[in-house]
N, C-alpha and C positions, 0 to 999 in steps of 0.2 A: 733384821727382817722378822716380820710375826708368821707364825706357822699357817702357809696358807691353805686355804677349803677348811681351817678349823674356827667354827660357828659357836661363840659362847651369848646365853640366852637368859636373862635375870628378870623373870617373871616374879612381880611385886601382886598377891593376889588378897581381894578384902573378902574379910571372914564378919564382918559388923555384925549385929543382930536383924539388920534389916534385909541380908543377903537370904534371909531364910523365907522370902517370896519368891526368890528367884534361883533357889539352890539346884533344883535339879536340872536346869539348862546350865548354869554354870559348870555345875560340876562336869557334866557332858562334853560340852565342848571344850573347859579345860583338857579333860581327858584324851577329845577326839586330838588337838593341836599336839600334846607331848605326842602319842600313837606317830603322828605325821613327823612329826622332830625327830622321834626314834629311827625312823623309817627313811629319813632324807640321805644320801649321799656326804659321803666326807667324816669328818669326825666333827660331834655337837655336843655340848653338855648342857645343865641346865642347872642355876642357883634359883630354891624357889624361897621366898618369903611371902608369909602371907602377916594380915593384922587384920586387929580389934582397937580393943582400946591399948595392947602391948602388941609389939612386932616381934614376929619368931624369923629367926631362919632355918627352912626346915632341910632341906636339901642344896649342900655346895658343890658346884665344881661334879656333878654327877651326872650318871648315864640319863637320856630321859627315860628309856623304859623304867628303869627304879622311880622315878619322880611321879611317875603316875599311878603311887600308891597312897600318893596324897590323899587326902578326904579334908573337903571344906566341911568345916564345924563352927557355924555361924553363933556367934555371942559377941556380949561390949558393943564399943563404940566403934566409930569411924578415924582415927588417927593416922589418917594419909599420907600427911608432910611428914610426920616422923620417920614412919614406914621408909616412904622413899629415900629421904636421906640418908638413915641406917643404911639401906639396901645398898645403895650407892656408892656410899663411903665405904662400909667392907668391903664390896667386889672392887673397887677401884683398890685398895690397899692389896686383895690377895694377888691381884694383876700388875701392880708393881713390884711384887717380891717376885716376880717368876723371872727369869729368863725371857730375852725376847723372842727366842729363837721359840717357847713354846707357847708363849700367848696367842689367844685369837686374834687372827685377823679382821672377823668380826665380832663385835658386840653389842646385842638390842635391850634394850630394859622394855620390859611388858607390862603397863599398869592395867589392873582390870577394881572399877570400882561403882560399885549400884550409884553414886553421885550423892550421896542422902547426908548431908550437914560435916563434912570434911571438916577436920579439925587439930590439934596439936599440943603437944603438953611442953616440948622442948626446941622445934625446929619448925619456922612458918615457911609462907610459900615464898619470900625472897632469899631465905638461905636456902633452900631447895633447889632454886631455880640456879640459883650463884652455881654448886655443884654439877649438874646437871649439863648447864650450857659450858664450862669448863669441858667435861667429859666430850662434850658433843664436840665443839670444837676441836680442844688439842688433841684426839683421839677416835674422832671421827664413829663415836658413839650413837646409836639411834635409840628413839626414845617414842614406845608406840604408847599412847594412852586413851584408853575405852571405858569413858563416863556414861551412865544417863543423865537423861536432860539436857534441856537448852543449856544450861551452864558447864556442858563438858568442853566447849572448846576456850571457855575463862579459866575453867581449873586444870584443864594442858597448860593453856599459857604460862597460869600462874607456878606451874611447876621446870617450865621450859621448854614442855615439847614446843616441836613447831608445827605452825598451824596445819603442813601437810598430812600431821601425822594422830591427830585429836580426831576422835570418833564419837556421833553420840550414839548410844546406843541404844537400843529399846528395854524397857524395866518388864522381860517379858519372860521364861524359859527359851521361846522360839529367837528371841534376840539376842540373847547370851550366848546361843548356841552359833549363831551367824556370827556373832562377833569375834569368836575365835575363828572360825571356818573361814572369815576374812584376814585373819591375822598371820593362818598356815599358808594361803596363797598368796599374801603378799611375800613372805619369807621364801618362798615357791619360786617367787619372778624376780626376786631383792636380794637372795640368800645374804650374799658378801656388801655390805655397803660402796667400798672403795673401787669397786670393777661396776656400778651402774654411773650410765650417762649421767649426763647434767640436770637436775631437774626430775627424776626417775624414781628420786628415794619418794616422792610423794602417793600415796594412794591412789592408783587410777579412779575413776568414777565408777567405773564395774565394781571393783572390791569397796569403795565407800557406801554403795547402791547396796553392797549386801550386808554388810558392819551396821549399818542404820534400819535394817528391816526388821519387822517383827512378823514375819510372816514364813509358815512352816514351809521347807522345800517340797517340792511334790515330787510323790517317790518314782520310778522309771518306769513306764512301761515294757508290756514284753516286745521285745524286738529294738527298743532304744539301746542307744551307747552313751 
């Protein structure tokens, strides 16, 4: 048995040179999503990796409040498929040295990537995808991915997600920030994979209606809730 209410979270995040149009909604809503993780019920950790044209892993297996000391530093290329397989491959290896008894119960891979010319120096999008749905399958892994552009739900595919869970996003600060903000409330209504109905793990239309907006929230009025 895997330790349950324990929520592990392996956000794959792109630092390209092109992320520097859109850095300061990214960096925000990154921000605000760990804030929310920290802040959720039960015990969560968070492995963040981000890439360029080389993939780091910056933070394993830690608290989120520490992980949101992160700072995206946008340079290089786009090396996607790499990224994710690395990501993958480690966190699937540190997760079979554990004990079962302390492994998560859950586990979400979080791709966040502006979409702008994906690419690979070691690992394409069919061995990606080979790992990926392995994970998903025998392990009951989810796999959220938030591209821009019309080709975000060809490059989920082509990485594995499944098509419930492929976001496009808008190449905006106000879309980036939504994009997480859909990401916290799905994890909100989702936390545990294995305790939702049939059908459930997909994004409702509310949460897809706001991952795909590029438009700012309007702030509260007084006397609102």
């Amino acid at each position: 048995m895997t330790l349950a209410g324990y929520r592990h979270r392996i956000v794959v995040q792109d630092r390209s040179g092109s992320m520097n149009e859109i850095l300061e909604g990214a960096q925000a809503g990154l921000d605000e999503f760990l804030y929310a993780e920290a802040n959720a019920p039960g015990k969560v950790t968070v492995s963040l990796w981000d890439f360029s044209t080389e993939t780091r892993c910056v933070h394993s297996f830690e608290d989120p409040d520490v992980a949101r000391g992160y700072r995206i530093a946008p340079r290089g290329g786009t090396n996607l498929y790499d990224a994710v397989w690395q990501a993958v491959t480690a966190e699937g290896a540190k997760l079979a040295g554990m004990a079962e008894w302390e492994r998560p119960e859950d586990v979400t891979v979080l791709v966040a990537s502006d979409g702008e010319h994906n690419t690979w120096d070691r690992h394409d999008g069919p061995e990606v995808r080979a790992v990926l749905e392995h994970q998903q399958e025998a392990y009951s892994w989810r796999v959220l991915y938030m591209g821009c552009g019309k080709e975000a739900f060809e490059e989920g595919a082509k990485i594995g997600t499944r098509g419930g869970l492929s976001v496009n996003t808008v190449r905006s600060n106000a879309g980036q920030r939504n994009a997480w903000k859909m990401s916290s409330g799905y994890l909100s209504r989702v936390p545990v994979a294995s305790a939702a109905a049939a059908g459930s793990l997909d994004l409702t239309p509310g949460e897809r209606s706001l991952g795909e907006s590029g438009e700012e929230e309007e702030p509260a009025t007084e006397g609102e809730n």
